[in-house]
mmCIF file of the C-alpha atoms, coordinates in Angstrom:
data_MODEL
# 
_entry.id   MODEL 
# 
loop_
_atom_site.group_PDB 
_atom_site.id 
_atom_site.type_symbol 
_atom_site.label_atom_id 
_atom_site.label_alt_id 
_atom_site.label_comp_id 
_atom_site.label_asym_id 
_atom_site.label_entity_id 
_atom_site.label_seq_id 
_atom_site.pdbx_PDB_ins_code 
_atom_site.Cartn_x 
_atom_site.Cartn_y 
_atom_site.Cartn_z 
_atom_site.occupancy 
_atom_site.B_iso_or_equiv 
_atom_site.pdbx_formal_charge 
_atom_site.auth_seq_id 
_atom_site.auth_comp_id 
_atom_site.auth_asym_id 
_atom_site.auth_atom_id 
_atom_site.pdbx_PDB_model_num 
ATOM 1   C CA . UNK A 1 1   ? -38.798 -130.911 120.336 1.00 0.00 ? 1   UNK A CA 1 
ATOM 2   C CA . UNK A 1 2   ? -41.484 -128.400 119.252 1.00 0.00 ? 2   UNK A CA 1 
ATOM 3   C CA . UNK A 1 3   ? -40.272 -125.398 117.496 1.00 0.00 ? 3   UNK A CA 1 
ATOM 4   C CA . UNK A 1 4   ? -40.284 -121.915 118.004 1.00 0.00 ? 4   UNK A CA 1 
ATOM 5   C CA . UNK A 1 5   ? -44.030 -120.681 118.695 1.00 0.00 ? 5   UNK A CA 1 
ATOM 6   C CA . UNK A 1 6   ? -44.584 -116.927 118.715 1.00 0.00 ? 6   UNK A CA 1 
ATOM 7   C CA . UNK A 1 7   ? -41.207 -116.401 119.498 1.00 0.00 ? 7   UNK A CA 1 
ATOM 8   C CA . UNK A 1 8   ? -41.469 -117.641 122.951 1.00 0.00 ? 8   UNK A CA 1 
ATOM 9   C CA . UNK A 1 9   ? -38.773 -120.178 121.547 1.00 0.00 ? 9   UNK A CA 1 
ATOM 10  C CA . UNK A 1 10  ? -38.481 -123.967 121.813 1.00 0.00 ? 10  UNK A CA 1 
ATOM 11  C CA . UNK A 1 11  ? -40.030 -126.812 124.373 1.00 0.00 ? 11  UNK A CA 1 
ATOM 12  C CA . UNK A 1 12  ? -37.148 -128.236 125.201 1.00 0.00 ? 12  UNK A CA 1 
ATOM 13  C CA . UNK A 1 13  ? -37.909 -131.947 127.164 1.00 0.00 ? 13  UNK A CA 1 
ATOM 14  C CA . UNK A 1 14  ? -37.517 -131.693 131.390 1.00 0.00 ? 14  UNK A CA 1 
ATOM 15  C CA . UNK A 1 15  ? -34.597 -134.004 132.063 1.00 0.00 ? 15  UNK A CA 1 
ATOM 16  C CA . UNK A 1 16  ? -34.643 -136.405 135.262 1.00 0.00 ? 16  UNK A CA 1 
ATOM 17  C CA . UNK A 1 17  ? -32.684 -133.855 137.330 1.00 0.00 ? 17  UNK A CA 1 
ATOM 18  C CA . UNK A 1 18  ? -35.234 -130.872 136.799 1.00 0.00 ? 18  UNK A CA 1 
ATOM 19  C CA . UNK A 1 19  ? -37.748 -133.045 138.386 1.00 0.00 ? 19  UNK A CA 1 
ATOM 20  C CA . UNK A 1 20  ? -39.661 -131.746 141.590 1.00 0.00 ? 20  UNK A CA 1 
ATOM 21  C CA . UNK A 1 21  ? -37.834 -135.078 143.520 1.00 0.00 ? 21  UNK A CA 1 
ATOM 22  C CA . UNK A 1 22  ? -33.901 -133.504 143.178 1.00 0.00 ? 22  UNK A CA 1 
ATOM 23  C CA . UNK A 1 23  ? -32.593 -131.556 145.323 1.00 0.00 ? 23  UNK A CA 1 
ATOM 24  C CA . UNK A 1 24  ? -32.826 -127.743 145.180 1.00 0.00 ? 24  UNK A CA 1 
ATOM 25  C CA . UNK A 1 25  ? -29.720 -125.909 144.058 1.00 0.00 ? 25  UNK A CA 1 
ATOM 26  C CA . UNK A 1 26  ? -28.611 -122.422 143.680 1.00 0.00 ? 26  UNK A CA 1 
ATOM 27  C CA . UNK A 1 27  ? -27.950 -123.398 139.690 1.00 0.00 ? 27  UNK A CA 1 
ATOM 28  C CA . UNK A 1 28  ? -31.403 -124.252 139.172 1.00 0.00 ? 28  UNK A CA 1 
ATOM 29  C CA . UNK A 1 29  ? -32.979 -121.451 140.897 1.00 0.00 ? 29  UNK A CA 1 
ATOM 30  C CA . UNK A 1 30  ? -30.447 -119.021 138.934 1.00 0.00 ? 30  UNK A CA 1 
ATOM 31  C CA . UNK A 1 31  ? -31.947 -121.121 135.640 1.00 0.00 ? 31  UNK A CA 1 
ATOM 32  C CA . UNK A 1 32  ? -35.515 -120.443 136.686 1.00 0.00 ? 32  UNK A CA 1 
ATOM 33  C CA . UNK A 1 33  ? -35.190 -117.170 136.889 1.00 0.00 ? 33  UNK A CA 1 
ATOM 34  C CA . UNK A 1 34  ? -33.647 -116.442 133.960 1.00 0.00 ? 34  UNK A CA 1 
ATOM 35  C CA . UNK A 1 35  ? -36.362 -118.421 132.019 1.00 0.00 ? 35  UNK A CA 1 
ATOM 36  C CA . UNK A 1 36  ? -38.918 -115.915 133.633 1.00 0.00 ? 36  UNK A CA 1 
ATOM 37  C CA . UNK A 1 37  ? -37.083 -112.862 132.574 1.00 0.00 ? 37  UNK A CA 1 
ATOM 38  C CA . UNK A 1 38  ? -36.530 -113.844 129.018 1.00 0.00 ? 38  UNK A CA 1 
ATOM 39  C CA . UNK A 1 39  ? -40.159 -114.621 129.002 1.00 0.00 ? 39  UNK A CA 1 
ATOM 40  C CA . UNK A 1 40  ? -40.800 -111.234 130.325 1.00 0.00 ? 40  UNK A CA 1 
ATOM 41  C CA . UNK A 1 41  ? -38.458 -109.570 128.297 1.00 0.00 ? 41  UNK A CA 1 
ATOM 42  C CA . UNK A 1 42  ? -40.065 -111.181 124.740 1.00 0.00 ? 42  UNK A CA 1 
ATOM 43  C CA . UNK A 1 43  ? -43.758 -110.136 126.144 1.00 0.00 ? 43  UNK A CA 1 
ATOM 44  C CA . UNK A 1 44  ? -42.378 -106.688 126.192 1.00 0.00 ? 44  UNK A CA 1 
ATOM 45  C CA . UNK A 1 45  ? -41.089 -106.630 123.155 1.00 0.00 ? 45  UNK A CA 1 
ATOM 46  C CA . UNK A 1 46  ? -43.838 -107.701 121.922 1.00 0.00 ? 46  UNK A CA 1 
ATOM 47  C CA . UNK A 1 47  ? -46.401 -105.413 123.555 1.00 0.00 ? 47  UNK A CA 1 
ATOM 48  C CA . UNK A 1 48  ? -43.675 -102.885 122.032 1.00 0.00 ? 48  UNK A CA 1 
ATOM 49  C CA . UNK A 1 49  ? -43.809 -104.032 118.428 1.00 0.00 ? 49  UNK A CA 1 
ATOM 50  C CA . UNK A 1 50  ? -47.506 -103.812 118.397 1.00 0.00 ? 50  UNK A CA 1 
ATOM 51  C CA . UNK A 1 51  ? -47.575 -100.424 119.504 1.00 0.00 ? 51  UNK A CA 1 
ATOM 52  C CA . UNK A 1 52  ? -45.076 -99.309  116.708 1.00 0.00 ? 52  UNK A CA 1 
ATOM 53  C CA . UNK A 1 53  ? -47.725 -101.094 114.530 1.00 0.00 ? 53  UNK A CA 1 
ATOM 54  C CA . UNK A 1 54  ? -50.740 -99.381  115.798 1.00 0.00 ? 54  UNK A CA 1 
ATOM 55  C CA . UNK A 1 55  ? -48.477 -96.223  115.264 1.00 0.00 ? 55  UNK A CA 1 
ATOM 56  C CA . UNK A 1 56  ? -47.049 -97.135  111.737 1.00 0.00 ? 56  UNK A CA 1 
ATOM 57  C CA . UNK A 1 57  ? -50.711 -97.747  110.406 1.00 0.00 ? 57  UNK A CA 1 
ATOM 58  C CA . UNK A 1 58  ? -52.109 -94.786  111.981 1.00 0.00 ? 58  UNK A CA 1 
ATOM 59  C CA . UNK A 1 59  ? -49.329 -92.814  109.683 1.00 0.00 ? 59  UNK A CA 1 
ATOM 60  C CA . UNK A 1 60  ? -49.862 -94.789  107.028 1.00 0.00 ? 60  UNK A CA 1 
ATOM 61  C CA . UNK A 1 61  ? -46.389 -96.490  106.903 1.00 0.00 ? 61  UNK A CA 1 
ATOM 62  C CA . UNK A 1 62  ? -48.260 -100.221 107.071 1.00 0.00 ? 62  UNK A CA 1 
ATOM 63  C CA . UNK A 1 63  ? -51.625 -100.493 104.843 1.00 0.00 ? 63  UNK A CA 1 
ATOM 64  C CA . UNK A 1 64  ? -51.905 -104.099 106.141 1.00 0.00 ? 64  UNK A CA 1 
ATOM 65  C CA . UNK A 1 65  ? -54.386 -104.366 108.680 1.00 0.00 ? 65  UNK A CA 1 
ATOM 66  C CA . UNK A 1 66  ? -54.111 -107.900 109.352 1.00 0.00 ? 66  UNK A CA 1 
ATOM 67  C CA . UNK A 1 67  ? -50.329 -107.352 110.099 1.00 0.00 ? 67  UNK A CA 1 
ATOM 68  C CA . UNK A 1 68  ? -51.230 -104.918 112.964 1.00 0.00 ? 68  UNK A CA 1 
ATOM 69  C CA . UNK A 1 69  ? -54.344 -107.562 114.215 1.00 0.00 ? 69  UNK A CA 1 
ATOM 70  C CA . UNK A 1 70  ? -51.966 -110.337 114.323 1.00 0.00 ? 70  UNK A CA 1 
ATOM 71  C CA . UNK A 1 71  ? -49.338 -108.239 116.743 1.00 0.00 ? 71  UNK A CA 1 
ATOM 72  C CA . UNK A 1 72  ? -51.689 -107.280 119.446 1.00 0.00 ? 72  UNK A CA 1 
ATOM 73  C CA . UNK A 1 73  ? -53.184 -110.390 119.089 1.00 0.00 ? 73  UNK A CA 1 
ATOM 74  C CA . UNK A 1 74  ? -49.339 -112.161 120.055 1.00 0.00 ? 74  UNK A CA 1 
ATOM 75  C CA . UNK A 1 75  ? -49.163 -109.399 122.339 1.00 0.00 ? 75  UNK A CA 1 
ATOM 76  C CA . UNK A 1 76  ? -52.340 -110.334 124.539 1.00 0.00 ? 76  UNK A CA 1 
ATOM 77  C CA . UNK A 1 77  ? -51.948 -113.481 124.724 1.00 0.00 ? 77  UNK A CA 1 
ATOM 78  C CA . UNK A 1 78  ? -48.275 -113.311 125.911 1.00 0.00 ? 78  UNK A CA 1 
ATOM 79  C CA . UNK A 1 79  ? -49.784 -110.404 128.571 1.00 0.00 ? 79  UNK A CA 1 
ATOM 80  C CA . UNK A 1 80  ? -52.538 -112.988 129.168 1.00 0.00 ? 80  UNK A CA 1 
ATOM 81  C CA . UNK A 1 81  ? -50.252 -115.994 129.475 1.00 0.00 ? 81  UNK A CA 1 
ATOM 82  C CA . UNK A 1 82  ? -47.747 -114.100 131.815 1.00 0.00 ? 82  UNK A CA 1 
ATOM 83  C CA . UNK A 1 83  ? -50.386 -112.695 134.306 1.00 0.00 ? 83  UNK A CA 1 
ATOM 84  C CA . UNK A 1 84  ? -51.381 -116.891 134.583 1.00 0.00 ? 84  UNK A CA 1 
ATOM 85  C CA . UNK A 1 85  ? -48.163 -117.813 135.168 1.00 0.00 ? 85  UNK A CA 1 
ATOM 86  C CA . UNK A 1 86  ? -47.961 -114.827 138.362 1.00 0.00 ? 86  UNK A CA 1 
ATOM 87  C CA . UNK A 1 87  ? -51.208 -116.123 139.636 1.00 0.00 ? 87  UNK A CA 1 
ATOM 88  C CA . UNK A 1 88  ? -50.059 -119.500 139.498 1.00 0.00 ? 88  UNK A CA 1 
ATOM 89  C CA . UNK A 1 89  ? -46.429 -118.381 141.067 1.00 0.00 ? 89  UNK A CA 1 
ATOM 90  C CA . UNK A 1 90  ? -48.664 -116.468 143.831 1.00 0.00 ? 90  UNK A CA 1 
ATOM 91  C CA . UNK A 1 91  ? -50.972 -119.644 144.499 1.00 0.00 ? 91  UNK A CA 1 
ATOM 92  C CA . UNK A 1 92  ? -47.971 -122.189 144.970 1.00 0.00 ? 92  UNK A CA 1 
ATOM 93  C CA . UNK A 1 93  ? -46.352 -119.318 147.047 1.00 0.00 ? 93  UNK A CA 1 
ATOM 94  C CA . UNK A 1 94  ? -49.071 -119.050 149.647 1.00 0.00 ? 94  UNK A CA 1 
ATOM 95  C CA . UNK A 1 95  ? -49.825 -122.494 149.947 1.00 0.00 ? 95  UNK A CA 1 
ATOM 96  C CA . UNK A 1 96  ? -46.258 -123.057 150.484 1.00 0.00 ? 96  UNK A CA 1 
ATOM 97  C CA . UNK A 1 97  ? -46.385 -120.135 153.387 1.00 0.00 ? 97  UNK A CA 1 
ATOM 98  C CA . UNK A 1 98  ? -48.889 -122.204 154.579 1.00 0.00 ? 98  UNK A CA 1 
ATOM 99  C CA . UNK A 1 99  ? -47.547 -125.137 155.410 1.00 0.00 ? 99  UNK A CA 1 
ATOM 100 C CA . UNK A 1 100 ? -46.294 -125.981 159.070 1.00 0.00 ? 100 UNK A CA 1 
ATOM 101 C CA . UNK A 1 101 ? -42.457 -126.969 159.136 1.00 0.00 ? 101 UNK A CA 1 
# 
């Protein structure tokens, strides 16, 4: 297993029942969308924490200004990685709408 990256937490392996071939169930739909709101929920948290930054060095409170570079740089590239992951959601959604049942 890979550990924690940016605090987005570990990769944790996809066991044989996660695979696209198992059945749906209500279990792994309530999974997947907890996944996406902790993912969410760290991406604003982290767009928060490099606000404070930007506000902490404009008072003076950090002198670092590496520390507050290296927060909104986790902070876009969370914000970048979670607008992929919607387009990609939206893309598999409407090619799914368009299929003929």
């Amino acid at each position: 297993m890979v550990e924690n990256i940016s605090g987005l937490g570990p990769i944790k392996p996809i066991k044989p029942e996660q695979t696209l071939g198992s059945s749906p169930s209500s279990k792994g739909s309530s999974k997947f969308k907890e996944v996406l709101g902790e993912f969410v929920e760290k991406m604003n948290d982290m767009q928060l924490n490099a606000d404070e930054s930007i506000k902490k060095l404009a008072t003076g409170e950090i002198k670092d200004i590496h520390q507050v570079m290296g927060a909104l740089a986790e902070a876009d590239v969370s914000f970048k990685m979670m607008m992929t992951v919607r387009a990609k959601l939206l893309e598999a959604y409407k090619e799914i709408m368009k299929m003929q049942v």
